[in-house]
C-alpha positions in Angstrom: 48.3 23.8 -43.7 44.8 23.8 -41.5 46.6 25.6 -38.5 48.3 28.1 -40.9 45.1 28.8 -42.4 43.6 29.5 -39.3 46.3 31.7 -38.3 45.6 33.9 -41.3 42.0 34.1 -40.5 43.0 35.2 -36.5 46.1 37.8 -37.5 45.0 39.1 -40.6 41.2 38.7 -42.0 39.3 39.4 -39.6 41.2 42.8 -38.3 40.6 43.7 -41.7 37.1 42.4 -41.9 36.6 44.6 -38.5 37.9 47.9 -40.7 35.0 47.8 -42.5 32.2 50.0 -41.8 29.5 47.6 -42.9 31.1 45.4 -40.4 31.8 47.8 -37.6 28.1 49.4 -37.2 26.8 45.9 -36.7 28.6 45.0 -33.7 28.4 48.8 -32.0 27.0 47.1 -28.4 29.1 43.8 -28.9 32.8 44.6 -29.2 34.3 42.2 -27.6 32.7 39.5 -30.8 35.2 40.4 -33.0 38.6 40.3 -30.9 36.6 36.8 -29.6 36.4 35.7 -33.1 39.9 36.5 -33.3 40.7 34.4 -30.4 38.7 31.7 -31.4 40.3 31.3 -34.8 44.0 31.4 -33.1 42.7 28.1 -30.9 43.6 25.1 -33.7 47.2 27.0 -33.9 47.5 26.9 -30.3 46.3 23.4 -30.2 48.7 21.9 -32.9 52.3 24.0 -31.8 52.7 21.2 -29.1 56.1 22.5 -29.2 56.0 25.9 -29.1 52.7 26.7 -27.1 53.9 29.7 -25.6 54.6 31.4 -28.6 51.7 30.7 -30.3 49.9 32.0 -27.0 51.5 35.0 -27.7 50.5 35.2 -31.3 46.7 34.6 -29.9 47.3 37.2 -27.8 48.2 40.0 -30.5 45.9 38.6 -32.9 43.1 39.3 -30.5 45.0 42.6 -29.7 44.7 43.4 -33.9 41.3 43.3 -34.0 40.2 44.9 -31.1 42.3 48.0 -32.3 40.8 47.5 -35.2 36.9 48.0 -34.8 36.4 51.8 -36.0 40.1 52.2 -36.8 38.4 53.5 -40.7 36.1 55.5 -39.1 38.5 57.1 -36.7 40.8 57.8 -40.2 38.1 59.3 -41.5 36.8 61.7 -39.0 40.1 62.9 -38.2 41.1 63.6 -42.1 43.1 67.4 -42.6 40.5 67.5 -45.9 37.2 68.6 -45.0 36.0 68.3 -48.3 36.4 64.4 -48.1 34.2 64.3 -44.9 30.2 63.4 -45.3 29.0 66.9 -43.6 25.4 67.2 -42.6 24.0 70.2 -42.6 21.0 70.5 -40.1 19.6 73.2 -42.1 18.4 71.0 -44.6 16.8 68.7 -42.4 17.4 66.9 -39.1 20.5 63.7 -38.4 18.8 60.7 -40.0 17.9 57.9 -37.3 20.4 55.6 -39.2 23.7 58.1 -38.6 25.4 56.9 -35.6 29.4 56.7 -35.0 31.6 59.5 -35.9 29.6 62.1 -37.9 30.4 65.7 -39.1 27.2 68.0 -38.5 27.2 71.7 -39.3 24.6 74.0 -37.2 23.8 76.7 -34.8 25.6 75.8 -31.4 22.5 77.6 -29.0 24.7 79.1 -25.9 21.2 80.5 -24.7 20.5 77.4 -23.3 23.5 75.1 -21.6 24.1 72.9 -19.0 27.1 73.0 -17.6 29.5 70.2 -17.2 31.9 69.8 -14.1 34.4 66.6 -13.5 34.2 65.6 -9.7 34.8 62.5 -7.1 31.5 60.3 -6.8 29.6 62.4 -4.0 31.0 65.7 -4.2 29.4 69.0 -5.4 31.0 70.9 -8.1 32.5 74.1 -7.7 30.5 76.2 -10.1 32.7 79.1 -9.5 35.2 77.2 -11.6 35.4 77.2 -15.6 33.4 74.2 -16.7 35.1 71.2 -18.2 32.6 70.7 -20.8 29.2 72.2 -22.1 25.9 70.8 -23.0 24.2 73.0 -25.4 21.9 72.9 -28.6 23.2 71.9 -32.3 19.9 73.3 -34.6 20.0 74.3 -37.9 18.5 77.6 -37.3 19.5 80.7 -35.4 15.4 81.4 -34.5 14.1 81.6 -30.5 10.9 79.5 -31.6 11.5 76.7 -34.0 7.8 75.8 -35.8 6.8 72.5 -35.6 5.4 70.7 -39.1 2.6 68.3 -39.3 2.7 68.1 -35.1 5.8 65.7 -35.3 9.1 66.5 -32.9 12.2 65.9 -35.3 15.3 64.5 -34.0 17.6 67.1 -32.2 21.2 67.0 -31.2 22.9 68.5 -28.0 26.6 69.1 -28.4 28.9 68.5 -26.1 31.5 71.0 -26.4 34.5 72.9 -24.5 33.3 76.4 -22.9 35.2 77.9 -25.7 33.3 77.3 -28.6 30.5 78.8 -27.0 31.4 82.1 -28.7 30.5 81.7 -32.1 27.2 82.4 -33.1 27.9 82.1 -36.9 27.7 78.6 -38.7 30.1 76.3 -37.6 30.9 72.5 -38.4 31.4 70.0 -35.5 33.0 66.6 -35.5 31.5 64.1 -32.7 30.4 61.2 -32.1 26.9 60.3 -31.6 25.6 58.9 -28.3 22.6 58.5 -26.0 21.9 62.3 -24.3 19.5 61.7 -20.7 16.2 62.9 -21.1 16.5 65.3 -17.8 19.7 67.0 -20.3 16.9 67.4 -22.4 14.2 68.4 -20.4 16.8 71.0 -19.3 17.5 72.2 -23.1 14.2 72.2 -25.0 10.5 73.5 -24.1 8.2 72.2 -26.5 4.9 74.9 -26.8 1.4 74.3 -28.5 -0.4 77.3 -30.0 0.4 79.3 -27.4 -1.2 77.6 -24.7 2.0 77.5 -22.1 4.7 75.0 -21.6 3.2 71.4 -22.6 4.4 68.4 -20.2 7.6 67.3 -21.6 7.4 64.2 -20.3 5.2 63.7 -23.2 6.3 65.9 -25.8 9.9 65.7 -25.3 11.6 65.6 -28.6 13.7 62.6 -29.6 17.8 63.8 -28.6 21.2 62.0 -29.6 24.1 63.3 -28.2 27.4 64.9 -30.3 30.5 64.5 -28.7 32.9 66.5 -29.9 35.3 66.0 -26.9 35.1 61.7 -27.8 36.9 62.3 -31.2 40.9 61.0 -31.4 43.7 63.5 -32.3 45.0 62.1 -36.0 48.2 61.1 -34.4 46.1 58.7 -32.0 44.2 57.6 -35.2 47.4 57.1 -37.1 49.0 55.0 -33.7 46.1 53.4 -33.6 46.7 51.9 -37.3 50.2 51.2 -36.8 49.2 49.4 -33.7 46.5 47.3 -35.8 48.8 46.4 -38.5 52.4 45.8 -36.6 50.2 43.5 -33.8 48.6 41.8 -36.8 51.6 40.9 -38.5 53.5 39.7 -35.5 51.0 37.8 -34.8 50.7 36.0 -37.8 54.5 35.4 -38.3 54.3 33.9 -34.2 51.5 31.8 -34.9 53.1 30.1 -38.5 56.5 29.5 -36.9 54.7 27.9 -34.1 53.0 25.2 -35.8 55.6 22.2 -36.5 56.8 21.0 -39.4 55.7 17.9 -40.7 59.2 16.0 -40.2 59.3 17.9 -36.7 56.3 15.1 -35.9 56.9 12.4 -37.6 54.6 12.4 -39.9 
């Protein structure tokens, strides 16, 4: 019953332990710990199908497959949900992204075509032809539509670039961006934002250069991949734990 157990834990718990997005956001720079947990569990199965180690190889193999699909698979639901009014939108109007928000969000603001950096896809080496339509476009997400954007108590609040397609670019009006949040370079933001004291001239941004996260919107799955995704999690999962039972012998099989 120990080897069965264990092949529940690898197929079937800890996929759905990895669905959880208490679980998810602590492991966002160590993926590979859950589908290694997953592995790890699926070793006593391994060990005790002495006559049917392939298969239960197999059923390691798409248990560890189950939960690596699995890591953000709720998220990835959740972002790409047809009902906008069951999304968590923040509005940059009332304030800046908290430090905690990372993943997937939904942020609604002023994209700021003033200023843009354009984004072109080439070979290591090669200049881009700038002649060409951008693939993507760096611009600001602020929750104002005003040139100069005061400054209270002297402290720089968090800002987001947006990495969009050129077409978006557009809109002035208010509009409400799925993405997810990553690390921006601080020459993109060097490039974007000027920070100005009292009308003294351009300070040194090296030293007043506003915390940045980056919003992709480009990173975010279709809801047929998200949908896939989940079939993939749950079909892998529950191969692999029928695999890994039938692979673990009987007790009149051994002898014992």
């Amino acid at each position: 019953m120990i080897p069965r157990a264990f092949a529940t834990l690898a197929a079937i718990v800890v996929p759905l332990l990895l669905t959880l997005d208490a679980i998810a956001r602590l492991l966002p720079d160590v993926a590979w710990l859950g589908p290694a947990i997953a592995a790890a569990c699926a070793l006593p199965v391994v060990y005790a199908a002495r006559l049917a180690r392939g298969q239960a190889l197999l059923g390691a193999a798409l248990a560890t497959m189950a939960a690596a699909t699995s890591a953000e698979l709720s998220e990835q639901l959740a972002i790409t949900s047809d009902d906008e009014q069951e999304l968590a939108v923040h509005d940059l109007r009332d304030g800046p992204l908290p430090a905690g928000r990372d993943g997937y969000v939904v942020v609604r603001g002023f994209l700021r075509g003033d200023w843009q950096v354009d984004e072109y896809r080439v070979a290591h080496g090669q200049r881009p032809d700038q002649n060409e339509q951008a693939e993507a476009v760096l611009v600001p997400l602020l929750g104002t539509n005003a040139e100069v954007i005061e400054v209270e108590d002297g402290a720089l609040d968090r800002v987001i670039v947006a990495r969009v397609a050129p077409a978006q670019l557009g809109n002035r009006s208010l509009v409400t961006l799925r993405g997810r949040i990553g690390p921006v370079s601080p020459e993109i933001v060097d490039s974007l934002f000027a920070v100005q004291i009292d009308g003294q001239g351009h300070a040194s941004v090296a030293t007043l250069r506003p915390e940045a996260v980056l919003l992709d919107t480009l990173d975010v799955p279709t809801r047929g991949q998200a949908i896939t995704r989940a079939a993939l999690a749950i079909g892998a999962g529950l191969l692999a734990l029928a695999l890994l039972w039938l692979s673990v012998p009987r007790p009149d099989a051994t002898g014992g």
